[in-house]
NUFITI-952801 format. One record per residue: x, y, z of N, C-alpha, C in turn. Coordinates in steps of 0.1 Angstrom, whole numbers, plus 5000, padded with zeros to 4 digits. Last residue first. Example, Ala and Ser with C-alpha at 12.3 -4.5 7.8 and 13.67 -1.06 7.14 Angstrom:
% NUFITI-952801
512849785071513749895071512950005079513249435078512349555078513249675078
% end
This chain:
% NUFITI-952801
481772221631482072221612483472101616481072261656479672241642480572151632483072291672482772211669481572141657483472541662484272451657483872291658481772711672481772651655482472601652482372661701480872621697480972561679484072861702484172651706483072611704482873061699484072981690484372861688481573081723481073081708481773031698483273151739482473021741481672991725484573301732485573221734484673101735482473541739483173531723484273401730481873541764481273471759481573471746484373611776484473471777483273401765484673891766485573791762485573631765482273941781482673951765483073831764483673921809482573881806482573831793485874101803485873991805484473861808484374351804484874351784485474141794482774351827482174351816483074261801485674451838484374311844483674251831485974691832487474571832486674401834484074851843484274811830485474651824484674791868483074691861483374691846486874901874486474791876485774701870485975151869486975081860487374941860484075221887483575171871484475141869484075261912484675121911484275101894484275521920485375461919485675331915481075531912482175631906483875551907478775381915479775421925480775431916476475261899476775411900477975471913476274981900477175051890477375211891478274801927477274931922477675011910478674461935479674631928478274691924479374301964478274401957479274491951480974061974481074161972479874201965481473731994480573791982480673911983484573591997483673642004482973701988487373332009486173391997484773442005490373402025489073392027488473412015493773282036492373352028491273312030495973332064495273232052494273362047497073542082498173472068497073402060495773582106496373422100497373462094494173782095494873822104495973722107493373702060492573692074493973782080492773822029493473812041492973762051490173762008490973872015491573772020488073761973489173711981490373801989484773741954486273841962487473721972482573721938483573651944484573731947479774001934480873901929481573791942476674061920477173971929478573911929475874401908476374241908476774221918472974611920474174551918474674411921470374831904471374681913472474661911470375021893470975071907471474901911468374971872469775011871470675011881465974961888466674821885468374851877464875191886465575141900466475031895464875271861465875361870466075251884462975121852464475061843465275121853460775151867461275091876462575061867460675441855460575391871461475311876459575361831460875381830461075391845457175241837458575111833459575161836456275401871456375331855457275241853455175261899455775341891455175231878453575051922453275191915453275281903454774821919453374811925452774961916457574851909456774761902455374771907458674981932457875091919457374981904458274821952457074951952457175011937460574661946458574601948457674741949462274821944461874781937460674721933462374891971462475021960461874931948463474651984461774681988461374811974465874621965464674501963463374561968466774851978467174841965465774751964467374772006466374881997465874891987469474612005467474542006466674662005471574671994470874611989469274601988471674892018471474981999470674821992472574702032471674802031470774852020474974612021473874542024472274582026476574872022476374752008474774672011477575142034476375042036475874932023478475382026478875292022478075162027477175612033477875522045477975442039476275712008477175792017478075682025474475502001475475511994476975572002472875562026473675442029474675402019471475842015472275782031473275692036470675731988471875821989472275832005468475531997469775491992470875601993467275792009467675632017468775602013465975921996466975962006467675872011464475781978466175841972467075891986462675691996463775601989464775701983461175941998462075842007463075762005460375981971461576081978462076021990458475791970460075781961461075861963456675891986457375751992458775721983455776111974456976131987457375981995455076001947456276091946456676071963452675851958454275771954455375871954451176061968451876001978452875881973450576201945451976261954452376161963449375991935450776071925451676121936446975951950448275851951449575891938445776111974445976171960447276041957442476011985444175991985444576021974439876202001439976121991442076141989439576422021439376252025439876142013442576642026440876562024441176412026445876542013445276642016443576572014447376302010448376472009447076572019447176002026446476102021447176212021448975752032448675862036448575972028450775522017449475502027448475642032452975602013452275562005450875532005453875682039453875802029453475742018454375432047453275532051453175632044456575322029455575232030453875342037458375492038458475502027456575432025458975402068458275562063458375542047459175122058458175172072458175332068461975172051461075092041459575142049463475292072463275372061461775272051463675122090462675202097462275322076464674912078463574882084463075022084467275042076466975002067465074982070468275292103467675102099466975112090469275482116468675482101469275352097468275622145468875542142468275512125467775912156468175802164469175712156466776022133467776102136468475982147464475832126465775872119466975902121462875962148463475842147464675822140462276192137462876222153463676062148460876132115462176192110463176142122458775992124459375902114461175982112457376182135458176092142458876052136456476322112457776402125458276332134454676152108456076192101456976242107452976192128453376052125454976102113452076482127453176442139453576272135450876442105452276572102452676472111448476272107449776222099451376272098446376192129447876292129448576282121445075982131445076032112445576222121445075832147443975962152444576052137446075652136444575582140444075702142448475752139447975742124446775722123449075822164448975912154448275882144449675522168448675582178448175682169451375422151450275362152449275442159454175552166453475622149452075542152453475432189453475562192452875642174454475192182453175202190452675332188456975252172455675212161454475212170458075312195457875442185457075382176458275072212457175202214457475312204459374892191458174842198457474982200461974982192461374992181460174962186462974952223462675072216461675132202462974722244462774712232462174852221463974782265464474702265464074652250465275142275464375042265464574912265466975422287466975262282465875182285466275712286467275652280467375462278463375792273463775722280465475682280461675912256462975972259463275922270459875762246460375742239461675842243458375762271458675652268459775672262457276052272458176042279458875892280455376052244456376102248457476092255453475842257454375802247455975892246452576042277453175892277453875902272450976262261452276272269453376162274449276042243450276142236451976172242447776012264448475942260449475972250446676272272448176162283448376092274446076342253446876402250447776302267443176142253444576132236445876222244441576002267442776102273443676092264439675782263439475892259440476022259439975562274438975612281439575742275441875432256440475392256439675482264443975612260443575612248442075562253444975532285444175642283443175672268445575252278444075252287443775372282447575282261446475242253445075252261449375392278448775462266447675412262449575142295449375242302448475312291450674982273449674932281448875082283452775112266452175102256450675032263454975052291454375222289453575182276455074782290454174912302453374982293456374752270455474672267454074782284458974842278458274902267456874852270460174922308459374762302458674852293461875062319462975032308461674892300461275122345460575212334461475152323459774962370460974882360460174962346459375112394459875012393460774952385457875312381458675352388459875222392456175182366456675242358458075312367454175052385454874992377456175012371453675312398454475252408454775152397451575392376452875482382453975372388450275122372450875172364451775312367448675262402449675102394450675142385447675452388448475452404449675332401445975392370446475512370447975492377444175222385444675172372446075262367442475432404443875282409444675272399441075552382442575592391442875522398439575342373440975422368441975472371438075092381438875192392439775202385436874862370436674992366437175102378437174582377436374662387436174812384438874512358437874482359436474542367441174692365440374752352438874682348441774612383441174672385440374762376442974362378441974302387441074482384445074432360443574402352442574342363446274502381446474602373444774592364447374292394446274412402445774472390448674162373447574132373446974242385450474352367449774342358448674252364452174292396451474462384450474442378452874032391452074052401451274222399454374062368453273982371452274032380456674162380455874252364454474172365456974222409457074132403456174202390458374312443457574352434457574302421457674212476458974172460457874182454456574312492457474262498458474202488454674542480455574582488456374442492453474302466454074432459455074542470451974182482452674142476454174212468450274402496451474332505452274262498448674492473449474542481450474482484446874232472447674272461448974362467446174222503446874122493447674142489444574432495445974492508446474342501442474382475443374462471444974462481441174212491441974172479442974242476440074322511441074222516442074162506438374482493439574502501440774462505436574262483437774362472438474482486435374012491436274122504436974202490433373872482433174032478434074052488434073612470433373622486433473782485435673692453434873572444434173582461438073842463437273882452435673822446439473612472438773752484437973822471440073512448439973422461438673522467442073672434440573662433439673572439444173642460443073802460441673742448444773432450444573452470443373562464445973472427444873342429444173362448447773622434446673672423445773562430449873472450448473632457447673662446450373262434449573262450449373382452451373392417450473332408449373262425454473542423452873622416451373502416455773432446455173322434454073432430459073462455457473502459457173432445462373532477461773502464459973462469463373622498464173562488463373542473461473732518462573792515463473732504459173522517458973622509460573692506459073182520460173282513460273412510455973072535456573162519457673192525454073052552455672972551456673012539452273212548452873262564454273152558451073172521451773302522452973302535450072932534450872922525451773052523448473022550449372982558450272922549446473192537446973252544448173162552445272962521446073012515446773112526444372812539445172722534445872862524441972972550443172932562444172862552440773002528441173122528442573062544439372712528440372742522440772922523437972742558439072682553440272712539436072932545437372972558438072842553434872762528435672902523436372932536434072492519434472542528435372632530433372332494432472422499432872472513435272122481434472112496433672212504435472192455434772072461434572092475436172442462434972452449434372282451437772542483436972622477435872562471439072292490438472362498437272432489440572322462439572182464438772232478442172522459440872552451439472422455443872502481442572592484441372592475445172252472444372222484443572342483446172362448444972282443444472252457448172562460446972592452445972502448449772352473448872492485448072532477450672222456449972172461449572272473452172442437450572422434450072292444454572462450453472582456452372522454456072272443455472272458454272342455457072352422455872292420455272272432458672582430457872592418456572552417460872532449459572522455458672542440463472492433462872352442461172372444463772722421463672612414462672502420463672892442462872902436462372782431465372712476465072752458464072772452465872712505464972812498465472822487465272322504466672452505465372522504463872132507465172132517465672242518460472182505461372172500462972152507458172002530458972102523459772132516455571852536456971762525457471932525453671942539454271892554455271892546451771882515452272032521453072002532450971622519451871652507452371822512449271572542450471522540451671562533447071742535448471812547449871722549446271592515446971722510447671782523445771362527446271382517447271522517443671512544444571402551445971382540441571562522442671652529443271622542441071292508441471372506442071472514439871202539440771132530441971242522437571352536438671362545439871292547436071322512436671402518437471432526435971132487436371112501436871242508436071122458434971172470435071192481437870982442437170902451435970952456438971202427437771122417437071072430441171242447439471362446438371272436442671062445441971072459440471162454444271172423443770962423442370982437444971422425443971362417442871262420447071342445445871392450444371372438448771162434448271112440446971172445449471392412448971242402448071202415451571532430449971592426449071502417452771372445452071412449450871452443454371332419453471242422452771262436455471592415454071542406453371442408457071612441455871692440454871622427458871402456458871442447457071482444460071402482459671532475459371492462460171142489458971262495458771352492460870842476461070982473460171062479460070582485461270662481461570742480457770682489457970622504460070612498456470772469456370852480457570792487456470492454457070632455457270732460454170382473455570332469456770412464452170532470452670502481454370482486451470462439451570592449452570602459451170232442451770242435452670392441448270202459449970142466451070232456446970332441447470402454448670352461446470182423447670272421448170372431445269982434446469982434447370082431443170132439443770092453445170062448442170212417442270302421443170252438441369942408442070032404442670152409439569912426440369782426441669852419437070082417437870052431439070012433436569982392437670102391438170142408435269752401436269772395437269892397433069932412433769792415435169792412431669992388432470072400433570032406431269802376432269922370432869962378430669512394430269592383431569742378432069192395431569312402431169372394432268932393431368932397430969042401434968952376434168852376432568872379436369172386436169142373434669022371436269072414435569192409435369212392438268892412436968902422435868992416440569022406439768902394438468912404441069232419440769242411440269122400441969062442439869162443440069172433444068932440443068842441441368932441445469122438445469062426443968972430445169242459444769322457445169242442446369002479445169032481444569142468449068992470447768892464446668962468449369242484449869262470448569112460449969342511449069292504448869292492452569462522452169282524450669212513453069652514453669602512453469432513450969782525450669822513451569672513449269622555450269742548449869692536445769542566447069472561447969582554443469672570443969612578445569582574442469692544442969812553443269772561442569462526443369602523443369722534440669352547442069292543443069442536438169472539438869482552440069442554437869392510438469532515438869562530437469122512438969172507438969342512435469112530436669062540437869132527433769232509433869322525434969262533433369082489433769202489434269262499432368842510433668812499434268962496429568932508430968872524432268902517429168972487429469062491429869062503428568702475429668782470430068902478428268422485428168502493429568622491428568142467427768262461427568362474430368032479428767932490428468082487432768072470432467942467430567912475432868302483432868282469432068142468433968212505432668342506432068342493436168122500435368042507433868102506437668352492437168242486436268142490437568482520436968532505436568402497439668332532438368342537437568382523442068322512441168152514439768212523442568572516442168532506440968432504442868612547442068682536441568622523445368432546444068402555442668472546447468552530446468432526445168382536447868782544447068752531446268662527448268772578448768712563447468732556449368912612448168852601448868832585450868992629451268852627450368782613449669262635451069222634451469102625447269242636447869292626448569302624445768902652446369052651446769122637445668642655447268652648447368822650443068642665444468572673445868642665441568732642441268802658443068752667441768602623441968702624442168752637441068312634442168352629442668462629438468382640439168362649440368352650437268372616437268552625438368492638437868142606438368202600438368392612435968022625438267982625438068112617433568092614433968132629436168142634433767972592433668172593434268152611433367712599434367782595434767912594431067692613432467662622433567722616429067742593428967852602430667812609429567522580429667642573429567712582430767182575430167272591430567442586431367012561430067132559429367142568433466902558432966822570431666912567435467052546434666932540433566862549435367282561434267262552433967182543436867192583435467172586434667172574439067172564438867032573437467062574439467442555439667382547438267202552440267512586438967572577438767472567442667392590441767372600440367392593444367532569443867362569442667352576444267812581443167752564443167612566445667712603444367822604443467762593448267692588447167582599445967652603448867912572448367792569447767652580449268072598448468082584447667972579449867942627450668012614449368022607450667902658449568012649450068032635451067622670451967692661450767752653449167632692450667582697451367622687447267722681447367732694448467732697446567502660446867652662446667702669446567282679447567272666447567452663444467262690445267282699446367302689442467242666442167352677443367332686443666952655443667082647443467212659442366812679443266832675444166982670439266892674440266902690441666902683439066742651438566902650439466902664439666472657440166552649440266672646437466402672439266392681439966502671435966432658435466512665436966492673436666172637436366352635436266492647437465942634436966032647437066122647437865772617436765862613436165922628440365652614439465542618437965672623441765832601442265692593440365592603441366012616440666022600440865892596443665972633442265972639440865972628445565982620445565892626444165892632445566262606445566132601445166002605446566382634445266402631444666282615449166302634447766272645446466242635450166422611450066292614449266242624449766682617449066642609448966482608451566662644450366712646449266642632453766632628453466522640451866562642454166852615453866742609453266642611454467062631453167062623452966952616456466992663456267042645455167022642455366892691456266892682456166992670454966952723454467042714455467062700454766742742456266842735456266892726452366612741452966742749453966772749452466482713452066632719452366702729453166212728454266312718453966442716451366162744452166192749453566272736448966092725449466212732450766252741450265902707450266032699450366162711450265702728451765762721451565892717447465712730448365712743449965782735446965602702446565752706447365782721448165362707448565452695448065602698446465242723448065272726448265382717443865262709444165312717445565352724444765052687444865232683444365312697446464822680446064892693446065032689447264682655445964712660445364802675449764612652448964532663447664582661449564882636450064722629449464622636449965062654448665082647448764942639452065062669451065022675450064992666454165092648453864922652452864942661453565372643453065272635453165132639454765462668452965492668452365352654457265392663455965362675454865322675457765562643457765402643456665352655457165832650457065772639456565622642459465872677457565832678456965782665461665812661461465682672459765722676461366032648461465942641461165782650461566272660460766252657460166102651463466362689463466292680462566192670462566492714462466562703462966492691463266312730462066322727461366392713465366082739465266142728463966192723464965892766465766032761466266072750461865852756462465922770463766022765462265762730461265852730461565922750463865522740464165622730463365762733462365372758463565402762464065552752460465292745459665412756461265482763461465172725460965262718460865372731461864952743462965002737462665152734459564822752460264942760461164962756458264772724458364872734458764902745460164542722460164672712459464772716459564392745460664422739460864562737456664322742457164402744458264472749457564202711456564322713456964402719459464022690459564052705458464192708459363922664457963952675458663982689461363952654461463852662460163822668461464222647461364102635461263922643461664402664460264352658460164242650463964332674463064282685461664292675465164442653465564322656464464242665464164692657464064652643464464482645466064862681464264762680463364702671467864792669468364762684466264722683468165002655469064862646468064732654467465202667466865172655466765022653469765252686468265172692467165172679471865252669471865192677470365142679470665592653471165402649471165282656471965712675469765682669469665552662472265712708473065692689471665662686473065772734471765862725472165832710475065662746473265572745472065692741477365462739476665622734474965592734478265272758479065362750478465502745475965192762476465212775477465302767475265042737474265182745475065252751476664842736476664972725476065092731475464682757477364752756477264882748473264662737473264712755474764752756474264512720473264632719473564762730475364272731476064352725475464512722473064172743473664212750474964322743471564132721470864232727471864222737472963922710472964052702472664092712472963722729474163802729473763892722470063662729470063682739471963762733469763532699469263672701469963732714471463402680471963422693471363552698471463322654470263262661470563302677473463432633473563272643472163222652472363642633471963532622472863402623473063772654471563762652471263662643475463842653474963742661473463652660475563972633476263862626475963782642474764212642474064192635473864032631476464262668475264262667474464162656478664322646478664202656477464222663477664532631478064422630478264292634477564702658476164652645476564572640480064752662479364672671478064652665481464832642482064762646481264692653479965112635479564982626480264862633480965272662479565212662479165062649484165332676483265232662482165182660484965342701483865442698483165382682486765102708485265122709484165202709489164972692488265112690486965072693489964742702491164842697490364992691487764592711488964682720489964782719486664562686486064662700486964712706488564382675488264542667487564622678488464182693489764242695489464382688485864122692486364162704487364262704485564012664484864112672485564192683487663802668487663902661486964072662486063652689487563712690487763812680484063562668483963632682484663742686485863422654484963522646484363602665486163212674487263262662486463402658483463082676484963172688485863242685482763012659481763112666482963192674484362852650484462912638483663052648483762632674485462712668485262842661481462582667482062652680483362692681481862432644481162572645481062652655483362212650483562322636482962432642481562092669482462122671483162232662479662052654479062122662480662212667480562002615480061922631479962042637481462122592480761972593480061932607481162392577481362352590480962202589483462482552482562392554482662362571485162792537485062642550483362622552486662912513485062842516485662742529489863072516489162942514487862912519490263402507490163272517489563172509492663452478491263442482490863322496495563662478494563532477493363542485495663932457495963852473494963732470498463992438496963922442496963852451500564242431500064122437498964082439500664402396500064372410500064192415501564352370502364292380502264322395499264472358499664312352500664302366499264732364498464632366498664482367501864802354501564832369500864752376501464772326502564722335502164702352499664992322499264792319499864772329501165192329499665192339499465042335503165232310503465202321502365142334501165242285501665102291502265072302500565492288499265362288500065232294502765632287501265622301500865532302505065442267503865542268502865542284507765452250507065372264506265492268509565372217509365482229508165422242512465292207511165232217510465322225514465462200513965422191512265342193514265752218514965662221514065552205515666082208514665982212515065892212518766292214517466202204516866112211520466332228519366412232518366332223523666262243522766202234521366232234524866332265525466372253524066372239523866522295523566392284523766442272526166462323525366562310524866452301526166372354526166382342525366442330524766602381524666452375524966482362527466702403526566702395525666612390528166542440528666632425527466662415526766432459527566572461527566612448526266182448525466262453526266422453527966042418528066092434526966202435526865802397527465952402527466002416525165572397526465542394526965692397522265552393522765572386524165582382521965542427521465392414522565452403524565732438523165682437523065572427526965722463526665692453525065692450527665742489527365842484526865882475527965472493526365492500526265692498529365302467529565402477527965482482528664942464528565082459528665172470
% end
C-alpha cells in the first residue's frame, strides 16, 4: 500500500469518500460491548510462581536477589523514602536487625530530618526491646527536631511504660524549655496527676501562664486549685489574672468564671462587685457575656433594683452603639440622657450632656438644629431643677445663645425659656434685655407674643402697649395681633383704643385674614350693645365684599337685636332680617350669581320656617330653583354635563320652564297610559 495511503484505501492528500449509504447498519455495536470486548481481550500477566526455599543455599540467593533489587531502585532514585522503609522493613523480617539499622542510617544521611524515617527507625528498636537504642534515637530526634511534638510524645510515654517517671519528668523538662503549646504543658501536668504530685502540678500550671497568658489557662489553673479547695489560692489566680493580662489583653470569661466561682461558695456580692468591675473595666463591645451573664445573676439572686441596673447597662451599650454609628443623631441622644437622669448620677449625667452638645449639627439648617437645641434645653432645665445649680445652668443657656446662628436663623422657644429662667431667680431685667436682644437680632411672632404675656403677667401695660407697637410695626398684615392688642384695651377698660385699633386694622390694605377682624370688630360693638355702629359695619363691609356669608351674618343680627329698650320687639327684627334677605337675593339676582342666590335661598328659608308665616315661607320656597342637566362645549371640541339652576322668576328663562313643565306633563301622561294598558 501507498504510505500516502491510509487503512481505509484513499489518499491522504485527497478527500475521504462520500458515503452513499446513510442507513444504519442492521448489527448495531454498543459502549457496553465495545468496553466487554476490551476486557475480555486484555492481556494477563502471569502470576509469579510461589518459591519454596528448601536449603540455606535457596535463601541466600533469594536474600541476594531481592537485595539487588533494593539496591538497583535506591540507585535509580534515592530521594524515594518508601523505597528505603521497605527495605528496611523487609530486612527486619529476615531477622537482619544489624542491616535494617544500617539501611536506616543511609536513609538518615539522605534526609535526616524525615519524621517518618526515625519513627519507623525507633518503633523497630522498641519492638525489639532495644531500650537504649530507642533512646538515643529519640534524643537524636528531639535534638534536631525540637519543635516536633510528636518524637517528645512517644518518649515521654516509653519512659512512663519502663516505669521511669523520673526520666519521664527529665524529658518533660527538657521539652519545656522550648516553651511548647498548651498541650505539652497540659500533658505534663497529667503526668504528674497521673502519680498525685500536685504540688509539681500547681508549679507547672504557674509557669504555663507565664509562658502563654491566655484566658483559658488562667480558669484551668483556677478550676485545678478549686478542686484541690484551696479557696483563698484561687481568688488570688484569679486577681492575678486580672492584674497580668491588663485591660488590654483582659477577657470576659475570666470575669465570668471568677463570679461564678463567687456564686458557687454563696459569696453573692463578691460576685456582684467583680461583674460590675468587669463592665467598667472591659469596652462595651467586648462585654456582651458578661452583661448576659449579671443579668441571670441578678435575676436570680438580686432584687429590683438590681435588676433594673442590668437593664439600664445594657441599653446603655445599646446607646453607645448608635451613637458610635451615628453622632448626630439627636433622639437618641435624648432617649440616652433620659436612660442617665433615672440613674442619679450626677456627674455622669453632665459628662453626658457636654457630650451630646459637642455633636454640632454640620450645616447652619434650621431643619438640622431643631432638635439639637432641646439638648441645651433639657441640660439647663436638669442644672436647674435636678441639680440645684443655677449659675450653672444660666452658663448652659448663655453659651447655647453664644453658638446660635443668630444671623440666619433663632429658636423663640431658647430666649422664652432663658428669660423665664431670669424670671424664676427675680432678674425681670436680665429677662426682659433677653427678650430684647432676641427681638433685635430676628424678630419672631413667637418670640412677641411671648414678652408680650411675660408682661401681662407682670402687669406692665405700657410695656404691653410698646410690644404690641413694635409687633405691629413688624408684621401689621397679623389679624390675630391687632384683635389681641383690642382685646387687652378692651380688658383694662380703653373702649375707644380699642375701637381706634380695630379701626386702623380694618383699613389696612393687607390682611392675612380680613374676615377674622371685622367679626372681631362687629363682636366688640355688639358686647358694648353699639348695635347702629355694628350695622354700619355690616354695610362698610358690604361695600368691600358681598359674600353670601357676610349677608346670612347681618341678616342673622338684625334678628338678634333689639329695635328699641331692653325688651326685643321680634316683628321688626324679622321684618329688617327679611329686608336683608330681599336685598341679598335681588344683589346676586342682579349679578347673576346662581350659587349664591342658592344658599340664600336655603338660609331665607330656615329663617322664615323659624319666624315667618306659611304664606312667608310659600314666597320663599317659590324662589327655588330646579336642578337641571345641561350640556356645553369645552375649548377641545368634546362636551361636558353640568348642573344648571332655572329660577322661576328670571324673566328670560320662563319660556324655557314653560317648555320644561308641558314636557314634564307629557311624560307623566305617557307614563299613565302605559300603566292602563297594562291593567286591562
Amino acid at each position: 500500500m501507498d504510505s500516502k495511503q491510509v487503512p481505509g484505501g484513499y489518499d491522504v492528500s485527497s478527500r475521504p469518500p462520500k458515503i452513499k449509504n446513510k442507513n444504519p447498519a442492521p448489527v448495531q455495536i454498543t459502549a457496553e460491548q465495545l468496553l466487554r470486548e476490551i476486557q475480555e481481550r486484555r492481556d494477563v500477566k502471569p502470576k509469579e510462581p510461589q518459591q519454596r526455599v528448601m536449603d540455606g543455599e535457596e535463601l541466600d540467593e533469594y536474600r541476594q536477589r531481592k537485595r539487588k533489587t533494593f539496591e538497583d531502585a535506591i540507585r535509580f532514585n534515592r530521594l524515594k523514602i518508601g523505597t528505603w522503609l521497605r527495605y528496611a522493613a523487609w530486612e527486619q523480617t529476615q531477622g537482619e536487625l544489624q542491616r535494617a539499622r544500617s539501611i536506616y542510617e543511609r536513609a538518615l544521611d539522605v534526609d535526616p530530618r524525615n519524621q517518618t524515617i526515625l519513627i519507623k527507625y525507633t518503633e523497630m528498636e522498641m519492638k525489639h526491646r532495644n531500650i537504649n537504642l530507642a533512646r538515643n534515637l529519640y534524643d537524636r530526634a528531639i535534638t534536631i527536631l525540637p519543635r516536633v511534638d510528636q518524637f517528645w510524645y512517644r518518649y515521654t510515654y516509653m519512659e512512663e511504660l519502663l516505669d521511669n517517671v523520673h526520666g519521664a519528668r527529665q524529658i518533660f523538662e527538657r521539652w519545656m524549655q522550648w516553651e511548647p503549646e498548651e498541650d505539652a504543658w497540659n500533658a505534663y501536668i497529667k503526668f504528674e496527676l497521673r502519680y498525685h504530685e500536685v504540688e509539681n502540678a500547681e508549679a507547672i500550671y504557674e509557669r504555663l501562664v507565664y509562658v502563654h497568658p491566655k484566658p483559658k489557662n488562667w480558669i484551668s489553673w483556677a478550676k485545678f486549685e478549686e478542686e484541690q479547695n484551696h479557696i483563698d489560692r484561687v481568688r488570688e489566680i484569679y486577681e492575678m489574672a486580672i492584674e497580668h493580662l491588663g485591660e488590654t489583653h483582659i477577657d470576659q470569661k475570666i470575669f465570668i468564671a471568677f463570679a461564678k466561682f463567687e456564686c458557687r461558695l454563696q459569696e453573692y456580692e463578691r460576685a456582684r462587685v467583680i461583674y460590675k468591675y468587669g463592665l467598667d473595666v472591659l469596652p462595651k463591645n467586648k462585654s456582651q457575656g458578661i452583661y448576659d451573664q449579671y443579668t441571670q445573676f441578678e435575676k436570680q439572686y438580686g432584687d429590683t433594683d438590681g435588676i433594673e441596673s442590668v437593664i439600664t447597662s445594657k441599653r446603655r451599650v445599646k446607646y453607645e452603639a448608635d451613637l458610635k454609628e451615628d453622632p448626630k443623631n439627636y433622639d437618641v441622644w435624648i432617649d440616652y440622657l433620659r436612660l442617665e437622669e433615672e440613674t442619679g448620677n450626677i456627674a455622669a449625667i453632665r459628662n453626658l450632656y457636654e457630650r451630646a452638645v459637642a455633636e454640632y449639627p454640620p450645616i447652619e439648617e434650621k431643619q438640622l438644629w431643631r432638635r439639637y437645641i432641646y439638648l441645651w434645653l433639657f441640660y439647663a432645665v436638669f442644672e436647674e431643677s435636678v441639680a440645684r445649680d443655677v449659675d450653672r445652668a444660666r452658663k448652659v443657656y448663655l453659651a447655647c445663645i453664644q453658638n446660635m446662628p443668630h444671623k440666619k436663623f433663632t429658636f423663640s422657644k431658647l430666649w422664652l425659656n432663658y428669660a423665664y429662667f431670669e424670671i424664676r431667680q427675680l432678674n425681670v431685667d436680665t429677662a426682659r434685655k433677653a427678650l430684647g436682644q432676641a427681638i433685635g437680632m430676628q424678630p419672631k411672632n413667637k418670640t412677641f407674643k411671648g414678652y408680650i404675656e411675660l408682661e401681662v403677667q407682670l402687669r406692665e401695660f405700657d410695656r404691653v402697649r410698646k410690644l404690641y407697637e413694635k409687633f405691629l410695626e413688624f408684621d401689621s398684615t397679623n389679624c390675630s395681633t391687632w384683635m389681641e392688642y383690642a382685646n387687652i384695651e378692651k380688658l383694662l377698660g380703653e373702649i375707644d383704643r380699642a375701637r381706634a385699633l380695630y379701626e386702623i386694622a380694618i383699613d389696612q390694605e393687607a390682611l392675612d385674614m380680613p374676615e377674622l377682624i371685622w367679626k372681631s370688630y362687629i363682636d366688640f360693638e355688639v358686647e358694648e350693645e353699639e348695635y347702629a355702629r355694628a350695622r354700619a359695619l355690616y354695610e362698610r363691609l358690604l361695600e368691600s365684599t358681598s359674600h353670601v356669608k357676610v349677608w346670612v351674618s347681618y341678616a342673622q343680627f338684625e334678628t338678634s337685636v333689639p329695635s328699641s329698650g331692653d325688651k326685643a320687639d321680634t316683628s321688626s327684627q324679622t321684618a329688617r332680617a327679611r329686608k336683608v334677605f330681599e336685598r341679598a337675593y335681588k344683589h346676586f339676582k342682579e349679578s347673576n350669581q346662581k350659587d349664591e342666590r342658592v344658599l340664600l335661598l336655603e338660609a331665607w328659608q330656615e329663617f322664615e320656617t323659624e319666624y315667618g308665616t306659611s304664606e312667608q315661607i310659600k314666597a320663599v320656597e317659590v324662589k327655588l330653583p330646579k336642578r337641571v342637566k345641561k350640556r356645553r362645549q369645552l375649548e377641545n371640541g368634546s362636551w361636558e354635563e353640568y348642573f344648571d339652576y332655572i329660577f322661576p322668576d328670571d324673566q328670560d328663562q320662563k319660556p324655557n320652564l314653560k317648555l320644561l313643565n308641558m314636557a314634564h306633563q307629557w311624560k307623566q301622561k305617557m307614563e299613565a297610559m302605559k300603566k292602563e294598558k297594562q291593567t286591562d
